[in-house]
Every structure is written in C-alpha cells, then in structure tokens.
N, C-alpha and C positions, 0 to 999 in steps of 0.2 A: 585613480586606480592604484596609485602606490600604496596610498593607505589599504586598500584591499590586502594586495599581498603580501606586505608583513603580514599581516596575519599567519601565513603560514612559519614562521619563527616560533609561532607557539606551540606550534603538531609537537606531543609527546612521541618520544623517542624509543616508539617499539619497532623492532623487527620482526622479518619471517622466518627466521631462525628457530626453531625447530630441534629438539632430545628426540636420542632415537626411542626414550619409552614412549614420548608424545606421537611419534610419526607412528607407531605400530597399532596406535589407537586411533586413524585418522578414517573416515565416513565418506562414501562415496557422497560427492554434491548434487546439490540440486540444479538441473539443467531445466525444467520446466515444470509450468505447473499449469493444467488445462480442462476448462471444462468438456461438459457435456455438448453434442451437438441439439440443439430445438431448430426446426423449422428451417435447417440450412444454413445456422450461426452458433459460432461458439467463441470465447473469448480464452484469450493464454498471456503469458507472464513467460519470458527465456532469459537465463541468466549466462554470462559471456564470462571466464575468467583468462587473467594472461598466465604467463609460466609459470609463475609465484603460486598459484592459484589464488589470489585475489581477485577480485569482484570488480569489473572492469565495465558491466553492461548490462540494464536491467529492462527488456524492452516487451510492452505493451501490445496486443495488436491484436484485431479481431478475424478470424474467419469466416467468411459468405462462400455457399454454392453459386458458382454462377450457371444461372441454368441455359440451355440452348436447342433449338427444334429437335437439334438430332442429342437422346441423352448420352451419346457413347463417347457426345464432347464436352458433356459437362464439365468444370474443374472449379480447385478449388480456389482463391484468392484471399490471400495476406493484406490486413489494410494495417498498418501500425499506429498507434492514438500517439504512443510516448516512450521516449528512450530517455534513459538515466544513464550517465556516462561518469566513471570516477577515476581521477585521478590521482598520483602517487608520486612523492617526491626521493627517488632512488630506489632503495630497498626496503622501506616501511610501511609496514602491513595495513596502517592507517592513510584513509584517505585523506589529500591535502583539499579536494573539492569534489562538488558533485554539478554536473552541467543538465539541466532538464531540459531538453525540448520537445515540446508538446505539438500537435498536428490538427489543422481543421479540414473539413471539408466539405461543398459546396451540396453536395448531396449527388451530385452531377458528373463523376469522374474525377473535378479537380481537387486537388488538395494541394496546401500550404503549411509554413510554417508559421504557425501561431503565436510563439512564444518560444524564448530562452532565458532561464533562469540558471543563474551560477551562481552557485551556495558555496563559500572560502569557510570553512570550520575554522573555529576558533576555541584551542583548550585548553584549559591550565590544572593542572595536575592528573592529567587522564580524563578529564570530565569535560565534556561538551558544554561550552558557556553559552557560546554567542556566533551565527550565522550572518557575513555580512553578503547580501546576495545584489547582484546586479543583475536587472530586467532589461529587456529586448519583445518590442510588441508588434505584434506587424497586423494589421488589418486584411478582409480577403480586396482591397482597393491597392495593396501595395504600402497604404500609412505605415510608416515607424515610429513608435515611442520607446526613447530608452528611461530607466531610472534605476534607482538602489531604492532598499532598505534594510533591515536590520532585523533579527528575531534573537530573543534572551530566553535563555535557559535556568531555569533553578533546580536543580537535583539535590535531592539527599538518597541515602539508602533506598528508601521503598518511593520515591516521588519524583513526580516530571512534571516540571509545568512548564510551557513553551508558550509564547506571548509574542507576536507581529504588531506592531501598532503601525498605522498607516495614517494616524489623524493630524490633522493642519488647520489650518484657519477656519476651514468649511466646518469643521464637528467632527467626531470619534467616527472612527473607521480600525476596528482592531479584530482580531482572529485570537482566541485562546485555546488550548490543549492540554489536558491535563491529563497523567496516568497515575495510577497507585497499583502497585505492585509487591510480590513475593521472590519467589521462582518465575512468576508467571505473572502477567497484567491480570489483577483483578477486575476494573475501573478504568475507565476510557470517557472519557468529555470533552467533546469540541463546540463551542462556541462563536457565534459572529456578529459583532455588534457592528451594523453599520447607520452614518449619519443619517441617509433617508429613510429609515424604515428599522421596525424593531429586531431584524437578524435572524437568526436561528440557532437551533441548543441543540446537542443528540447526544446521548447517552449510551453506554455498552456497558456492560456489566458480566463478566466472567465466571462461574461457578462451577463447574468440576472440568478437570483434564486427566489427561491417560498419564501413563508414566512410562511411555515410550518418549524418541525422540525428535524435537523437532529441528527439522532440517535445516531452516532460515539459521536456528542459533550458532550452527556448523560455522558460519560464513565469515570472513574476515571484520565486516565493517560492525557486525551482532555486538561486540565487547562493549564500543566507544557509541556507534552512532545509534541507542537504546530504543528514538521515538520512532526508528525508522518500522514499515509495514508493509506487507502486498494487501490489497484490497481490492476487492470485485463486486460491482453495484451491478444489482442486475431489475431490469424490468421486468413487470410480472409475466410477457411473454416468453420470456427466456425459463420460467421456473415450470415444473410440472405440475398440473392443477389435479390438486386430489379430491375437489370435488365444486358445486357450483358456487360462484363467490361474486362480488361485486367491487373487488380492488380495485383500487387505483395505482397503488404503491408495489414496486418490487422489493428488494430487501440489499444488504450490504454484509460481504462476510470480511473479515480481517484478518490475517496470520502476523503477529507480532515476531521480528527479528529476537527481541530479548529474552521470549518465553523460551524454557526449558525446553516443553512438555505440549501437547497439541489438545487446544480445547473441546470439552465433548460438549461443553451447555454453554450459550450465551442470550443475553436480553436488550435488546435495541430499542430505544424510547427516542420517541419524537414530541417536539411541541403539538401541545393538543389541538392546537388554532392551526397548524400547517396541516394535521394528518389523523386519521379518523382510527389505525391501527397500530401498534407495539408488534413488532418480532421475539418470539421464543427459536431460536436454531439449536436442535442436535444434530450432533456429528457423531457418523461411525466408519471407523479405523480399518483400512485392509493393510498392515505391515509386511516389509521384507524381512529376510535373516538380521537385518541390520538395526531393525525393531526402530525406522524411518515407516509414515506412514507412503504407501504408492495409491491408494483408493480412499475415496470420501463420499458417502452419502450425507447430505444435509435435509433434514425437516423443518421444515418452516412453517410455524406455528404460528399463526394472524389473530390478534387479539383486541379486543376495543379497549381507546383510549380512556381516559376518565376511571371512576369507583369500581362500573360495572368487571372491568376486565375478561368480560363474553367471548366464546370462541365465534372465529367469523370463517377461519379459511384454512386450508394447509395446502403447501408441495413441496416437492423435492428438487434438489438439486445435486449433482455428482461433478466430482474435481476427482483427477488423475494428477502425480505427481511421478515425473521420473529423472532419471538421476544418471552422471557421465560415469562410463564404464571405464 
C-alpha cells in the first residue's frame, strides 16, 4: 500500500483559488440529473460538493413506487446501485483518489456491498497517466477477495486511450477505451477482450451539439480527470414506445465531463453477432438564463445491424437536470 500512496506526490499543484473576474463568472452546479418516471421507476445521478465546492460525491440510485392496498400509502423508495466518493489532499482542487462502491441485491429486500474500488491518480505534468486501483469483492455468501491493478493513460491534445489489462498465465483479459476529441468527444470505443470468449466492442459516435453549456464541464474534477462520464443504460421498458417493435435491447446515453457544449446527435454500434440493432439518439434542449440545459427529450431511433440499415423502432426518453441555488 505504500507504493500506492506515493502516488499522490505526483497530484499537480492546482488550487481553488479563484480572481474575482473568474468568481463573477461562476454557474450555478449541477445537483441532479433525473429521468422520467415509466411504470413506477425512474433512475437519477446527485452530485455532493464540500465548501470549496468540489466534487466530493457522485451517487447512483434508482426510484420504485411502492405500491400498497390502501393507495393514499403509497411511497416512494430510494434503492442506491453506486456511490463515487473523491478525495482531496488539503486545498487542491484536484482529486488525490476516487473510492467506488458498488451495491447488489438479492431481488428480496437484501442488499450488499459488492465491491470497492479505489482509484490513487497519478499525474505528471497536469495530465492523467496512470490509475493504480485496489479492489475489495464480497460475494452475496459473505466471500472476500481483495486485489490491485493498474490502468495507463495515453493522452495528446485531441486523444485518450485508457488500457486495464488484467491478463496472467491463464490468457488476455483486457478492457480498452478510447476517445477522440475537439471541444467535445467526437468518438467513444470500448472494448473487452477476454480469455474465454471473443468480448465485445461498442461504438459512439458524436455529430452535432448546441452551443450552450454543459454543466458536467463546470465541475472541479472536468480539467484533469477528461475520461470521466454520467451514463444511463436503459432497458427497452423504461423507454417510450412510439410504435410496435420487437426489441430486445434498450439504449445507453452518455454526458461527457470534457464536452464544452451538450450533444444533439449521437450513433451507438454494437457487434453484429451480439445485437440485431444500432441506436440513432437526438436530443432537444430546454435551457435556463444561464444557457445550462434543465430539460431533455431523447429519440431513439432503432436501426438494423449489417448493409441494410432498415428502420425497426423508435421512443423517447426525458432527463431533467437541476441545479443548487
């Protein structure tokens, strides 16, 4: 563990120090970002800062009706999937770690902790090189496994490639990420190659945004930590069906911490062998004075895989976003 924390010897040496022409320019935050309710669930993202306003807590968690004979006692219930927790080493605006803990549960009432992951950043000149992260696993039996690994960073101006390898004697077991970039992520590719079995590939692809602002970029960790993201996978019952389809697949939306500006078009590609349809999403924009979007309608446009590119499906979906007064 000592080698871990050196690591933090290498946190570049920014403050939250702050010009008063900078502070007169400063954006109310982002405190939540939530969707639609379907069928008595909705899913949200709440972000926590401390005084500094840094970025202290990024927590996951879905809402169910619970319903009851009498409905005048229905309510609503909190179930949390995932808390992001970031630490700071005195007054630096940069985080020295990120702590993940993830939640399962039984289907049954119980839940557990699944997993902790603590990500120690490592960077040399301002630039994010290298994650050395220690794992924590717990089974729903009570089993523990602890372990480390490692993720490497290559960055230039417009590029990010983030690379986990996890292969040992047994055969390759690796995770790759890739972004290509402007103002805004053009290009998004994740990959997983693992020893048993050929992995999977998916694809994003960015094509027009607004020139308003997005809020994520507002946020302390947006400068340094570039690959970070909120994302929402959604099953095709959570999405509004605009007409008869034969899905199997929901869709996944992404808001990148780096982007400037909030995308209006994106394209989502799957392996053809895993999935029968491609995603087209537009997005459109309800902004405040502050020209922050607060409303989102998403279309999601189902497409067959292969030459053909045939329409199959469409629905909607709506994100709210608001913001600490």
């Amino acid at each position: 563990m000592k080698r871990i924390f050196s690591l933090l010897a290498f946190l570049p040496l920014i403050t939250i120090a702050q010009s008063k022409k900078n502070a007169s320019k400063i954006l109310p935050l982002i405190e939540s970002i939530c969707t639609d309710t379907i069928k008595g669930k909705y899913q949200e993202t709440v972000f926590a800062y401390d005084r500094f306003n840094r970025l202290i807590r990024i927590v996951n968690r879905n809402g169910h009706l619970q319903k009851s004979n009498n409905t005048s006692t229905n309510r609503w219930v909190l179930d949390t999937t995932s808390i992001q927790k970031f630490g700071y080493v005195l007054d630096q605006s940069v985080p020295a770690y990120n702590k993940t803990i993830s939640y399962e549960s039984n289907g049954k009432g119980s839940k557990w902790i699944a997993s902790t992951d603590t990500y120690y950043f490592k960077f040399e000149h301002g630039i994010r090189v290298m994650d050395s992260v220690v794992v924590k696993q717990q089974s729903s039996n009570g089993k523990t496994e602890t372990g480390s690994y490692n993720t490497i960073y290559e960055q230039t101006d417009t590029t990010i490639r983030r690379v986990t390898d996890f292969s040992d004697s047994n055969g390759s077991d690796s995770y790759v990420d890739y972004l290509l970039f402007h103002e805004n992520v053009i290009t998004e590719d994740n990959s997983h190659s693992l020893r048993s079995h050929a992995g999977w590939t998916k694809n994003f692809t960015y094509t027009k945004f607004d020139n308003k602002i997005n809020p994520l970029a507002q946020l302390n960790i947006a400068p340094i930590l570039v690959n970070e993201k909120i994302s929402f996978s959604f099953e095709k019952e959570e999405l509004i069906r605009l007409n008869e389809h034969d899905e199997e697949e929901g869709t996944e939306v992404n808001w990148h911490f780096r982007n400037q500006n909030n995308a209006l078009r994106s394209t989502s590609k799957r392996d053809q062998r895993d999935s029968q349809a491609n995603d087209i999403n537009s997005f459109s924009y309800t902004y405040n004075q502050y020209q922050l979007p607060v409303y989102c309608t998403i279309y999601v446009k189902k497409i067959s895989t292969g030459s053909s590119g045939s329409f199959r499906s469409g629905f909607l979906k709506h994100i709210s976003f608001r913001y600490k007064k």
